[in-house]
PyMOL Python script that loads the backbone (N, CA, C, O; Angstrom):
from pymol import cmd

cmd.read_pdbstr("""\
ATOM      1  N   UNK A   1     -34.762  44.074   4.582  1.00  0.00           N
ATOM      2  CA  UNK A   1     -34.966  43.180   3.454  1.00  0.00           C
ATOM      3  C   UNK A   1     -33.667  42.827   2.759  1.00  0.00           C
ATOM      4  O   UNK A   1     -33.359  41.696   2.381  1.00  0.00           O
ATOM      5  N   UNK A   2     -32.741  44.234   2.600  1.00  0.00           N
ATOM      6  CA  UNK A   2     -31.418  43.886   2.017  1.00  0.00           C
ATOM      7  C   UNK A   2     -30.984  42.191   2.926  1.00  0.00           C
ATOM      8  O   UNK A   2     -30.970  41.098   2.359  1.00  0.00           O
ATOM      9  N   UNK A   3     -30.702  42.414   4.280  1.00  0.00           N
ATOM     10  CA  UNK A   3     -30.229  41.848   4.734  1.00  0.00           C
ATOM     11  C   UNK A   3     -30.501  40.438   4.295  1.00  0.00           C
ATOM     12  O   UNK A   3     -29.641  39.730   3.770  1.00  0.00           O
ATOM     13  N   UNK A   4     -32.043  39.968   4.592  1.00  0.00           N
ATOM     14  CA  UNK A   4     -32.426  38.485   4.157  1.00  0.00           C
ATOM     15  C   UNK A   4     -31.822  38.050   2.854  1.00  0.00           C
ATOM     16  O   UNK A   4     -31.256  36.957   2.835  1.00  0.00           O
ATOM     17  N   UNK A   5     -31.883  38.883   1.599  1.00  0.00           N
ATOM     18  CA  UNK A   5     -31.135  38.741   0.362  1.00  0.00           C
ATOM     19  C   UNK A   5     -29.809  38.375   0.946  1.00  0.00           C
ATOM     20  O   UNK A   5     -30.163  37.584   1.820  1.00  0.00           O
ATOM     21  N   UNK A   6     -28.879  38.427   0.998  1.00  0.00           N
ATOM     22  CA  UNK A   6     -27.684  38.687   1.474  1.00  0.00           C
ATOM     23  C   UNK A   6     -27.369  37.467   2.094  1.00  0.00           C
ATOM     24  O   UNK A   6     -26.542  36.713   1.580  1.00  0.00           O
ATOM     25  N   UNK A   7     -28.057  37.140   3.358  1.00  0.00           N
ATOM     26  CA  UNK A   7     -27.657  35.651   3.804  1.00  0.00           C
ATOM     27  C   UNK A   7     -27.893  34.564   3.053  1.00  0.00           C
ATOM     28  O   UNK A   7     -27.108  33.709   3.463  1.00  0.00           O
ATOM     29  N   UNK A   8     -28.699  34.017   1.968  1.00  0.00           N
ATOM     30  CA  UNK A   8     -28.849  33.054   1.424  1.00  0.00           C
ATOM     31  C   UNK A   8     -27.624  33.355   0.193  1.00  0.00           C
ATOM     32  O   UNK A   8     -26.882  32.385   0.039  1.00  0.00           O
ATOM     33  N   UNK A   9     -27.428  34.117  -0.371  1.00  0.00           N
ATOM     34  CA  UNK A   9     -26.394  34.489  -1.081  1.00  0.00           C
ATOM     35  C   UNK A   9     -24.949  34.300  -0.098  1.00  0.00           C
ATOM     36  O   UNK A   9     -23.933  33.856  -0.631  1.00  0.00           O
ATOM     37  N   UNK A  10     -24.953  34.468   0.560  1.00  0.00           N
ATOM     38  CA  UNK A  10     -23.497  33.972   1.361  1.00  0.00           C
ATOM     39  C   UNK A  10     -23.721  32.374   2.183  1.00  0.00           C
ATOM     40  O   UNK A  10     -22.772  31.669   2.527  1.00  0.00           O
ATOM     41  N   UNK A  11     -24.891  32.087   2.351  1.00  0.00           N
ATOM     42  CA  UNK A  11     -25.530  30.700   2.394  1.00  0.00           C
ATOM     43  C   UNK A  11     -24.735  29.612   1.049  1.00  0.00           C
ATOM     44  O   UNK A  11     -23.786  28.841   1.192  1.00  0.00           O
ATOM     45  N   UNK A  12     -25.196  29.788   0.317  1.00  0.00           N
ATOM     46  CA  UNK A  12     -24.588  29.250  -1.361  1.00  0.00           C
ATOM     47  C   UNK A  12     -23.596  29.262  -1.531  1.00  0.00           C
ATOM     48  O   UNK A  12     -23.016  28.291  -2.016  1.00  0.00           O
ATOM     49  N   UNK A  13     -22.691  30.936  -1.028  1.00  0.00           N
ATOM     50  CA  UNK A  13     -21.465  30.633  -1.469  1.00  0.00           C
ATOM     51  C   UNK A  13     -20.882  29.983  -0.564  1.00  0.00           C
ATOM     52  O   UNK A  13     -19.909  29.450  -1.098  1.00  0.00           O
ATOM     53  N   UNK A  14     -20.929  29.701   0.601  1.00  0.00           N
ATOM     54  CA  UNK A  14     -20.195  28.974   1.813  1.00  0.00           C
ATOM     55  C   UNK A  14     -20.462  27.299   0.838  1.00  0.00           C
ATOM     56  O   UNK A  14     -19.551  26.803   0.176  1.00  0.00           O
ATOM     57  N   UNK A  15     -21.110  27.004   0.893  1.00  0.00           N
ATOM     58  CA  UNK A  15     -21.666  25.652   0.555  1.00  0.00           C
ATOM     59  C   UNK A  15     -21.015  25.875  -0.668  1.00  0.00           C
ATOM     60  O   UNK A  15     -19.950  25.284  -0.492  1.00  0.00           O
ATOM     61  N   UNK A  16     -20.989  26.284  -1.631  1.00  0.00           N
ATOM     62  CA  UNK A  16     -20.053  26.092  -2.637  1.00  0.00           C
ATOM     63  C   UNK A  16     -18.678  25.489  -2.727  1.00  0.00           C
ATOM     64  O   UNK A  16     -18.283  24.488  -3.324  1.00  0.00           O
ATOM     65  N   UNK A  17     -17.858  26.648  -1.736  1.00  0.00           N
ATOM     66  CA  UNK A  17     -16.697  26.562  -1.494  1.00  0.00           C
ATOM     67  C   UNK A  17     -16.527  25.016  -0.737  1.00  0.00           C
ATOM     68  O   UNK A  17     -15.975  24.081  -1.317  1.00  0.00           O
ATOM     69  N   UNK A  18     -17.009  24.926   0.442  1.00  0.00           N
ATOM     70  CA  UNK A  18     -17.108  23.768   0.946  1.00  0.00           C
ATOM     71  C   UNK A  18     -17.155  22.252  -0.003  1.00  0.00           C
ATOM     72  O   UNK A  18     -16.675  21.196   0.411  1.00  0.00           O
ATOM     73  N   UNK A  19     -17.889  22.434  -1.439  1.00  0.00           N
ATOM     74  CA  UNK A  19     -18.089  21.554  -1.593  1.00  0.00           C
ATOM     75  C   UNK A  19     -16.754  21.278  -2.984  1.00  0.00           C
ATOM     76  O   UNK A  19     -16.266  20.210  -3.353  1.00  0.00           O
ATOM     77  N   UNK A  20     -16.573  22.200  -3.312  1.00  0.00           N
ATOM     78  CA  UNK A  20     -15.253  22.339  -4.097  1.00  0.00           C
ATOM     79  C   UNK A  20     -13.815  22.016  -2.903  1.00  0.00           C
ATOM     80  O   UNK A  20     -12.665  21.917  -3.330  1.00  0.00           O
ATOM     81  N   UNK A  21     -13.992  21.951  -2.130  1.00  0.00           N
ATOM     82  CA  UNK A  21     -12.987  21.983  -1.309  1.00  0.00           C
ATOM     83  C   UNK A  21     -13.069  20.442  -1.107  1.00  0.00           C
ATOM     84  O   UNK A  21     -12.109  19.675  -1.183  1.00  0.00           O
ATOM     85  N   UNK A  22     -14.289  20.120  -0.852  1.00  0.00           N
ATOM     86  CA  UNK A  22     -14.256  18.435  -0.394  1.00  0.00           C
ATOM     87  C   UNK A  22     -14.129  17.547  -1.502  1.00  0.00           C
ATOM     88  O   UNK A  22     -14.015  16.337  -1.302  1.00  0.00           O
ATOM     89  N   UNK A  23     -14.141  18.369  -3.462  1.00  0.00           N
ATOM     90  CA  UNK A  23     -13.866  17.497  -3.764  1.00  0.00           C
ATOM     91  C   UNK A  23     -12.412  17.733  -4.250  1.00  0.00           C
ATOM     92  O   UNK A  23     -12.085  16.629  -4.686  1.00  0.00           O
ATOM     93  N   UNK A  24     -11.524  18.448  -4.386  1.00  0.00           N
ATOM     94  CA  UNK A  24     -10.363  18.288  -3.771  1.00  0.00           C
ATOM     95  C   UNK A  24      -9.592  17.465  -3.500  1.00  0.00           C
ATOM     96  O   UNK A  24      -8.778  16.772  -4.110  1.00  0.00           O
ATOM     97  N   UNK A  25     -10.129  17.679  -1.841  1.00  0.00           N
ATOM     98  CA  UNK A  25      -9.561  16.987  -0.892  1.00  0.00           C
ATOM     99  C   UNK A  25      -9.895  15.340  -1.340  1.00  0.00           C
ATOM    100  O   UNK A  25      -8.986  14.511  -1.389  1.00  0.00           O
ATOM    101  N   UNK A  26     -11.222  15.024  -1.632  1.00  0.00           N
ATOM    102  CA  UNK A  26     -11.080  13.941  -2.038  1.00  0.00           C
ATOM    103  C   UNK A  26     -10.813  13.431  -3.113  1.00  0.00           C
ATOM    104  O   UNK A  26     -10.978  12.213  -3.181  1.00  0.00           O
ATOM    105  N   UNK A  27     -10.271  14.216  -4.429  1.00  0.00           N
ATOM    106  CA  UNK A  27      -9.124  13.892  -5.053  1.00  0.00           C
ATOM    107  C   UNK A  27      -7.985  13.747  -4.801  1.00  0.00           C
ATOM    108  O   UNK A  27      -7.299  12.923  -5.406  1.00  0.00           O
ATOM    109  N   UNK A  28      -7.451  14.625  -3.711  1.00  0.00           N
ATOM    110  CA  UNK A  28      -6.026  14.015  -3.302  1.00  0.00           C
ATOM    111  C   UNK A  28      -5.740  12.417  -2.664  1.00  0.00           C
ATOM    112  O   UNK A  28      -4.845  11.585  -2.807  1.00  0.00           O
ATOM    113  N   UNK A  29      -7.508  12.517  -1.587  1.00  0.00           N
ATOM    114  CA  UNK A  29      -7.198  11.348  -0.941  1.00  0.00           C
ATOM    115  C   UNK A  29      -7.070   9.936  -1.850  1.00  0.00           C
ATOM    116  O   UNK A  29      -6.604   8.864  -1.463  1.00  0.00           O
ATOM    117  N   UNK A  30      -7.755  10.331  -3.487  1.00  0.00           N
ATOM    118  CA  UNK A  30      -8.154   9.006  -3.868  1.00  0.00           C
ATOM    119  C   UNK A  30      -6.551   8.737  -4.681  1.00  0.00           C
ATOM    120  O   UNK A  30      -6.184   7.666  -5.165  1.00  0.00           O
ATOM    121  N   UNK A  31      -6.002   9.646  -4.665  1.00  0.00           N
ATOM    122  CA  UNK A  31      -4.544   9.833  -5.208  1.00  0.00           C
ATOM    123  C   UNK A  31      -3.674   8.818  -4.028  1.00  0.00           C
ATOM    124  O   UNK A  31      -3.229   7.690  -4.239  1.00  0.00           O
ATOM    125  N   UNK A  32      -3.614   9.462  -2.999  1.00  0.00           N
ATOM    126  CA  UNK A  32      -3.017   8.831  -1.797  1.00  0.00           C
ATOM    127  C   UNK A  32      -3.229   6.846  -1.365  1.00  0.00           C
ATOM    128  O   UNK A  32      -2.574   5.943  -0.844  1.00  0.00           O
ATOM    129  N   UNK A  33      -4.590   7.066  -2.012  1.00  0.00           N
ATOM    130  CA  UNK A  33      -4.926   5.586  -1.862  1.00  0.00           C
ATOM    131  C   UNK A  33      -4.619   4.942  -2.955  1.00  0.00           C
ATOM    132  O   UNK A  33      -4.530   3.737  -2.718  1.00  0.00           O
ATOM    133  N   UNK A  34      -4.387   5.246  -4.212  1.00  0.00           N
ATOM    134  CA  UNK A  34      -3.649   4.616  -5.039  1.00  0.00           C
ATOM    135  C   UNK A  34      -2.337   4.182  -5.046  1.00  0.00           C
ATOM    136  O   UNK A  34      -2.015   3.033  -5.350  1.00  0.00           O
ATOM    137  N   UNK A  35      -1.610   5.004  -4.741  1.00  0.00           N
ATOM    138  CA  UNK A  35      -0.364   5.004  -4.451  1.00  0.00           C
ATOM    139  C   UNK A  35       0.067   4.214  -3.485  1.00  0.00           C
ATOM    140  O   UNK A  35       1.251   3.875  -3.471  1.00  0.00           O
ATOM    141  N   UNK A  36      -0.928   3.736  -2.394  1.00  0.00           N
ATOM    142  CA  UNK A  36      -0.903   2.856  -1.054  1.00  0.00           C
ATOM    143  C   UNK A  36      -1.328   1.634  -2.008  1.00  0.00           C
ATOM    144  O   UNK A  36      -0.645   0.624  -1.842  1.00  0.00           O
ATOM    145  N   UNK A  37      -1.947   1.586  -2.604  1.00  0.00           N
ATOM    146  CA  UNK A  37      -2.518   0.005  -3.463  1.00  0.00           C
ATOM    147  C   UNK A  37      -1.710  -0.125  -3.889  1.00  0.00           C
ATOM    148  O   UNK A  37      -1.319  -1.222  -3.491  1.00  0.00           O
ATOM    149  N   UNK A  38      -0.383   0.633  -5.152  1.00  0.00           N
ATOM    150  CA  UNK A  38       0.370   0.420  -5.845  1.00  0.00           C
ATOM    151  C   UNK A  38       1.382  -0.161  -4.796  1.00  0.00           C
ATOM    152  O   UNK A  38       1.842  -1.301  -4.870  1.00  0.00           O
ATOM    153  N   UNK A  39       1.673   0.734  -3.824  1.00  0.00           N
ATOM    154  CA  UNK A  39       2.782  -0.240  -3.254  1.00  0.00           C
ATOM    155  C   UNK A  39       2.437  -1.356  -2.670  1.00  0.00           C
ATOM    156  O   UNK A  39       3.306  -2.224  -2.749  1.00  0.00           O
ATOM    157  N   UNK A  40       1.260  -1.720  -1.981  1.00  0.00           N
ATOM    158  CA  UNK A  40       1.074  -3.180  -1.735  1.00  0.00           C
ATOM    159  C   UNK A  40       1.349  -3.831  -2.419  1.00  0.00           C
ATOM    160  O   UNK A  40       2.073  -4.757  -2.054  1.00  0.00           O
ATOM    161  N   UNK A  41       0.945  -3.741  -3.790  1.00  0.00           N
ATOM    162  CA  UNK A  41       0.998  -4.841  -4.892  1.00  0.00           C
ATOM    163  C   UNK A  41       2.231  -5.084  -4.662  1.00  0.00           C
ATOM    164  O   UNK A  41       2.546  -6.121  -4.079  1.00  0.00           O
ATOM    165  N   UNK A  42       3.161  -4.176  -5.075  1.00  0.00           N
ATOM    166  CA  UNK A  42       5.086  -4.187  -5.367  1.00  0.00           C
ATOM    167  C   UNK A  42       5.282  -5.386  -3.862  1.00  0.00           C
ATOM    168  O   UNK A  42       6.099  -6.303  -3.948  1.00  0.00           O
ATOM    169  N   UNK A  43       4.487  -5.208  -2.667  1.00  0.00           N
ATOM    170  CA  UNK A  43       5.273  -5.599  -1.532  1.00  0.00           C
ATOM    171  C   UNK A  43       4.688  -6.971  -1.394  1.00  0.00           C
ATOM    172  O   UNK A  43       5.408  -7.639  -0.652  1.00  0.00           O
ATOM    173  N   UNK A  44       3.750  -7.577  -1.791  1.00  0.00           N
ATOM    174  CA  UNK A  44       3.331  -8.628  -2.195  1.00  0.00           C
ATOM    175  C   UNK A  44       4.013  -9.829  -3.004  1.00  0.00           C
ATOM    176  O   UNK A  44       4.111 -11.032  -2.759  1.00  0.00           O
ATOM    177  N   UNK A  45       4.606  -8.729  -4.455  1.00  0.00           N
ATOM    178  CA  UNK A  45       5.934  -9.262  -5.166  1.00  0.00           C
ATOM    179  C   UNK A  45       6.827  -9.815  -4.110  1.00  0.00           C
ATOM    180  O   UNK A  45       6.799 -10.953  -3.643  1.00  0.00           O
ATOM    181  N   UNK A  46       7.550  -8.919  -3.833  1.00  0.00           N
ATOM    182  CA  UNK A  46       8.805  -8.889  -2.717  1.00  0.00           C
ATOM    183  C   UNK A  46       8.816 -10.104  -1.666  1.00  0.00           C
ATOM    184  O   UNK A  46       9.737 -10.807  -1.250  1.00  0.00           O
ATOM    185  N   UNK A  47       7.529 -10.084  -1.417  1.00  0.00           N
ATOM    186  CA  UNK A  47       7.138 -11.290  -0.018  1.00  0.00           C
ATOM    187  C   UNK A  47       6.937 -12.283  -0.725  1.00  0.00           C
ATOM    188  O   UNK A  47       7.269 -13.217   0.005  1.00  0.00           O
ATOM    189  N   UNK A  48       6.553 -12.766  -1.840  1.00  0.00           N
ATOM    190  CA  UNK A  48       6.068 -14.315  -2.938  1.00  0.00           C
ATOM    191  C   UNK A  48       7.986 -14.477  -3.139  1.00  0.00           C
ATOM    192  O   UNK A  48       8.536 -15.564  -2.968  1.00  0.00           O
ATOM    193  N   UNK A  49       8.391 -13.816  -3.333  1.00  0.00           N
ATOM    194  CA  UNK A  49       9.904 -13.722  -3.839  1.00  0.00           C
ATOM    195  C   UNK A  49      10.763 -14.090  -2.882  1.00  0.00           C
ATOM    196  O   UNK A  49      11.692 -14.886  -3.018  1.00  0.00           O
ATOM    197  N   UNK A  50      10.247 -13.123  -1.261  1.00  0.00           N
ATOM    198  CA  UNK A  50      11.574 -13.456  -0.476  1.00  0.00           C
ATOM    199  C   UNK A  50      10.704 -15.440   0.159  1.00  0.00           C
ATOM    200  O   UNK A  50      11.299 -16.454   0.523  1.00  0.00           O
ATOM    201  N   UNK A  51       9.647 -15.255   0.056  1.00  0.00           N
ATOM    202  CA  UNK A  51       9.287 -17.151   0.578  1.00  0.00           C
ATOM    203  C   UNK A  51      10.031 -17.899  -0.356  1.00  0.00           C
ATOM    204  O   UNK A  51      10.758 -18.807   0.046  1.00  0.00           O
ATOM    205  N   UNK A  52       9.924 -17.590  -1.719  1.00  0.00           N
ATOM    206  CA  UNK A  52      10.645 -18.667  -2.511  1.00  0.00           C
ATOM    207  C   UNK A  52      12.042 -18.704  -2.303  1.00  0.00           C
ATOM    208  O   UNK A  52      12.629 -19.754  -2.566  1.00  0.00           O
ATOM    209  N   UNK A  53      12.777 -17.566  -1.801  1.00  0.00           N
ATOM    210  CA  UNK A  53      14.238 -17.755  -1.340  1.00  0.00           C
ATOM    211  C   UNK A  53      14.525 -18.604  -0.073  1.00  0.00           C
ATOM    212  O   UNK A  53      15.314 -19.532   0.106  1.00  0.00           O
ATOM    213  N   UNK A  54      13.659 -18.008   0.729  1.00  0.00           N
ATOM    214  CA  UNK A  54      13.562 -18.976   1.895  1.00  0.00           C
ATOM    215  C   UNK A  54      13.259 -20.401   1.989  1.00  0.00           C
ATOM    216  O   UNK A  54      13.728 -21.090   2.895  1.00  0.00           O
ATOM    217  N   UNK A  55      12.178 -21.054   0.717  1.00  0.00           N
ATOM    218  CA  UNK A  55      12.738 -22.291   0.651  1.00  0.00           C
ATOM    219  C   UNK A  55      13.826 -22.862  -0.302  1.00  0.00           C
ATOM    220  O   UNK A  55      14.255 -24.016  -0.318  1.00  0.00           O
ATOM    221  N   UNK A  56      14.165 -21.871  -1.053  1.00  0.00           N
ATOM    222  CA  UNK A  56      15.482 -22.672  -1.265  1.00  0.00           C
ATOM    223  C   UNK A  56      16.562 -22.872  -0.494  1.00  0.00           C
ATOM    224  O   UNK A  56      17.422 -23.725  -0.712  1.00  0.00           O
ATOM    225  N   UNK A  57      16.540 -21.808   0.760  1.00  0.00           N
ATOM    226  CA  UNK A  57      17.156 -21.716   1.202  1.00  0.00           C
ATOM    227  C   UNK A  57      17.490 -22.803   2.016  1.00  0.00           C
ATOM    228  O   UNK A  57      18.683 -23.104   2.015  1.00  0.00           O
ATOM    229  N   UNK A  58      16.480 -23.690   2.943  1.00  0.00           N
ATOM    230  CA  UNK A  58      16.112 -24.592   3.185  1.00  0.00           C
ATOM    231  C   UNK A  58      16.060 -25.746   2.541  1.00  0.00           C
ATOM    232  O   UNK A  58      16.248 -26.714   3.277  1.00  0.00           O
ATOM    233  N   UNK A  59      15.908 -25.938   1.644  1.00  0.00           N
ATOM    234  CA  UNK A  59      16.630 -27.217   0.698  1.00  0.00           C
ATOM    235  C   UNK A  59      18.123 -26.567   0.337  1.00  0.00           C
ATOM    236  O   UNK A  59      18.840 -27.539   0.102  1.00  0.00           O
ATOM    237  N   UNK A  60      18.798 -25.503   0.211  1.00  0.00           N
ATOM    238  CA  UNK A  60      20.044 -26.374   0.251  1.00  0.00           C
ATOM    239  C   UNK A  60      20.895 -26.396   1.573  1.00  0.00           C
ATOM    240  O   UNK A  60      22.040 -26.833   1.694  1.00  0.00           O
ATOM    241  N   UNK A  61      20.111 -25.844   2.517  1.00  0.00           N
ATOM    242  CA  UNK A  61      20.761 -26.479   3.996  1.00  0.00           C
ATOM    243  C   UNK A  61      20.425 -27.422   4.175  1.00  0.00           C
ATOM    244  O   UNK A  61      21.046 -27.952   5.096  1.00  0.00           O
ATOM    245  N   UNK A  62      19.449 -28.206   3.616  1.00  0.00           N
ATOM    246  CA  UNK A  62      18.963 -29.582   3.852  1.00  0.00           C
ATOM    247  C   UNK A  62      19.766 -30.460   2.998  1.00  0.00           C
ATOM    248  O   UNK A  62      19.873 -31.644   3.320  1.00  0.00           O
ATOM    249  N   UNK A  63      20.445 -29.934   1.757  1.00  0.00           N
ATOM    250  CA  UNK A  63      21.106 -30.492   0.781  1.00  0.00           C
ATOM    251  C   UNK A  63      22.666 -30.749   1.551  1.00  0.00           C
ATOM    252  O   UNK A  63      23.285 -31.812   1.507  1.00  0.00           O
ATOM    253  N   UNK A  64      22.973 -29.894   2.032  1.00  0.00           N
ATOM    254  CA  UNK A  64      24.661 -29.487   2.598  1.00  0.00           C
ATOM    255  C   UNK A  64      24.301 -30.653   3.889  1.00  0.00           C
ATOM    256  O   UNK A  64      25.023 -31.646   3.797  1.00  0.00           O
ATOM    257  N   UNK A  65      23.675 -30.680   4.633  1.00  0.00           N
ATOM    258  CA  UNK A  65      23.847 -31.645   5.749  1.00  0.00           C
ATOM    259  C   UNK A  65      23.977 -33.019   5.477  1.00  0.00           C
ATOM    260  O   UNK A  65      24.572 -33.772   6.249  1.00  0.00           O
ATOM    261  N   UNK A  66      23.202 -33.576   3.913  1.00  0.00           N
ATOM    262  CA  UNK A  66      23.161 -34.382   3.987  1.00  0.00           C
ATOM    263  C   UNK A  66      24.601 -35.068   3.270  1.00  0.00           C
ATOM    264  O   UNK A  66      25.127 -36.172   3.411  1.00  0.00           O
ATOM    265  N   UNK A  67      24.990 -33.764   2.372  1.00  0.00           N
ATOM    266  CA  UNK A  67      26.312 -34.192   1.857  1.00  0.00           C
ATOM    267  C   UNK A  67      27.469 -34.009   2.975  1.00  0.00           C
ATOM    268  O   UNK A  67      28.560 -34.501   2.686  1.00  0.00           O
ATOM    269  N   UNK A  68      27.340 -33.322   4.276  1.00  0.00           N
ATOM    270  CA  UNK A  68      28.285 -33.885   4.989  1.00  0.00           C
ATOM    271  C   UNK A  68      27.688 -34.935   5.923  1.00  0.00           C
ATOM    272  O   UNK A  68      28.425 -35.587   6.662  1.00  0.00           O
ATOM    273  N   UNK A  69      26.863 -35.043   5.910  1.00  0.00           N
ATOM    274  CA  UNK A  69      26.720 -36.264   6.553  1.00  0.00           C
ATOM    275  C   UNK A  69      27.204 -37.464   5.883  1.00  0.00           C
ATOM    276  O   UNK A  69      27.393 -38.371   6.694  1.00  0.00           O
ATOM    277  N   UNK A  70      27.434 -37.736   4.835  1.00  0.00           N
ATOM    278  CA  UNK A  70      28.046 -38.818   4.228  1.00  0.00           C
ATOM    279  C   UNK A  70      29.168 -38.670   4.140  1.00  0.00           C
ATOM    280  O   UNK A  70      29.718 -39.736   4.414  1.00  0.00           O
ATOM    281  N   UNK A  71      30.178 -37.573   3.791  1.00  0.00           N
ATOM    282  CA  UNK A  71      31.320 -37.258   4.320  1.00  0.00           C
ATOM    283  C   UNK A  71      31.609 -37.804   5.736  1.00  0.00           C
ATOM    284  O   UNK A  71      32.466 -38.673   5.899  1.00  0.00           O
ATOM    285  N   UNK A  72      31.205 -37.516   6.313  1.00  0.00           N
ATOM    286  CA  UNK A  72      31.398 -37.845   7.660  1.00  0.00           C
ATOM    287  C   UNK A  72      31.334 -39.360   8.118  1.00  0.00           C
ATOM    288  O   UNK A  72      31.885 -39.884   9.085  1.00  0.00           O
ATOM    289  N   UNK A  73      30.208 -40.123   6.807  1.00  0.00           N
ATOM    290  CA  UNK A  73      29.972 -41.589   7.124  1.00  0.00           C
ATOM    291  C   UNK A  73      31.330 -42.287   6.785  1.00  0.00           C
ATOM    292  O   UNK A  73      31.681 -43.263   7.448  1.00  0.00           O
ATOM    293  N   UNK A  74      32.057 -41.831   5.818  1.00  0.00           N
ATOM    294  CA  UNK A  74      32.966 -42.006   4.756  1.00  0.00           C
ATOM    295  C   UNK A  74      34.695 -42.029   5.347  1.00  0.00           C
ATOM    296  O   UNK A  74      35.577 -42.660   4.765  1.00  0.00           O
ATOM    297  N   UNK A  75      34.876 -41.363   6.363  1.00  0.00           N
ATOM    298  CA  UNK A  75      35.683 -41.116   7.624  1.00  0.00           C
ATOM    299  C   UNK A  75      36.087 -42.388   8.141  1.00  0.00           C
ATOM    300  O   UNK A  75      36.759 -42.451   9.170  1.00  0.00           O
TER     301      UNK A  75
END
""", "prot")
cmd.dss("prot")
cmd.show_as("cartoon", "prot")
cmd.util.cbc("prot")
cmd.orient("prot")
């Protein structure tokens, strides 16, 4: 009889632990996934930022050709 007592009592505590453990773990994970959102955002910045360099970049190589091209008409 001891015995039957005994397994549901170590039944509970297994499942306890287990479930303290999973939430934990899934506090760390929801930590981890924040920190992955936070940097998307930042890299999102970075990419809206480096396109707008890139077309300026492109208008003023488009700007420079055309001022030597008239240089050149001017010859």
């Amino acid at each position: 009889m001891d015995s039957l007592r005994k397994i549901p009592v170590a039944l509970i505590t297994a499942l306890v632990v287990q479930t303290i453990g999973g939430l934990v773990w899934a506090g760390g994970a929801a930590a981890r996934i924040a920190t992955l959102e936070e940097r998307v955002g930042e890299q999102r910045l970075v990419a809206e930022r480096l396109a707008r360099l890139e077309a300026q970049g492109e208008a003023t190589r488009a700007a420079v050709e055309r001022i030597e091209h008239r240089l050149e008409a001017r010859r």
